[in-house]
C-alpha positions, 0 to 999 in steps of 0.5 A, spaced: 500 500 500 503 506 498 498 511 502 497 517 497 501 525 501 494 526 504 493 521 509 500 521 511 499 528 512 492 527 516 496 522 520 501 526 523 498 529 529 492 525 529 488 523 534 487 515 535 479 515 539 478 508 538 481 501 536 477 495 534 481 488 535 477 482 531 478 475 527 475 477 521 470 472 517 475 468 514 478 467 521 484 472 520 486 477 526 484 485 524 484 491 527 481 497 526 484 504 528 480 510 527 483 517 528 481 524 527 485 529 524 487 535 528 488 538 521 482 543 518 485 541 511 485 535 511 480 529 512 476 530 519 476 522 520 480 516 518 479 508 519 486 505 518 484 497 516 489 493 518 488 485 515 491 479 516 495 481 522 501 477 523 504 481 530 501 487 534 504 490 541 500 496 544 501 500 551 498 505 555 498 509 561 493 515 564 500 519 565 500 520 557 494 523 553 490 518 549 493 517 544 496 522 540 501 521 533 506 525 534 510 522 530 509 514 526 513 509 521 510 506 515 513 501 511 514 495 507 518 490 510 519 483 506 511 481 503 508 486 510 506 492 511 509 495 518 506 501 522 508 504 528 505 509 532 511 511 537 516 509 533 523 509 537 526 514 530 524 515 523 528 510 519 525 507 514 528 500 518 523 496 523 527 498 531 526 493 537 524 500 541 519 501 536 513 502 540 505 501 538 505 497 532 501 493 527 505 488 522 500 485 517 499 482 510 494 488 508 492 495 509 486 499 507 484 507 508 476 510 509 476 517 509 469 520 512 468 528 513 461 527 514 457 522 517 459 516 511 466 511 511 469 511 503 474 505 503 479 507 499 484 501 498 491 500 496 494 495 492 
């Protein structure tokens, strides 16, 4: 999936508000992240949907605002796709310390500014 400028820039400084960890109907694990931009130029609301994840590790604590994107890595690694939401640098290689990622064999993007989700996938 190559995200296109737009939702990488609607990424960065987001908000996560809810995550949705499931097995979908063809016994794979998803997760669904949805954030909300805290840009005005760019889409309000994006649904991050992540498929046949092969490895997650979230963590959080009340001493931390949930869940602010200061910063994230996106990336292809061997035939999966790699996301951090706190990752430990902004190289384009996967680090140990990286912190609150999704590793899977899928990724799609919805897109809503009003009340309907747009599924927007990449191939």
């Amino acid at each position: 999936m190559e995200m296109n400028d737009l939702i990488k820039e609607a990424i960065w400084d987001a908000k996560i508000y809810r995550f949705s960890v499931y097995e979908d109907n063809s016994g794979h694990l998803s997760i669904d992240v949805f954030l909300e931009s805290q840009r005005p130029d760019h889409p309000k609301y994006l649904k991050l949907l992540f498929k046949d994840v092969k490895e997650y590790a979230f963590s959080w604590t009340d001493k931390y605002y949930f869940y602010y994107i200061g910063s994230y890595k996106y990336l292809r690694h061997n035939s999966l796709y790699y996301m951090s939401f706190d990752p430990d640098n902004e190289d384009d290689a996967i680090s140990e310390n990286d912190g609150d990622f999704i590793l899977c064999s899928k990724v799609d993007v919805c897109i809503n500014d009003a009340k309907f989700w747009f599924l927007h996938s990449f191939r």
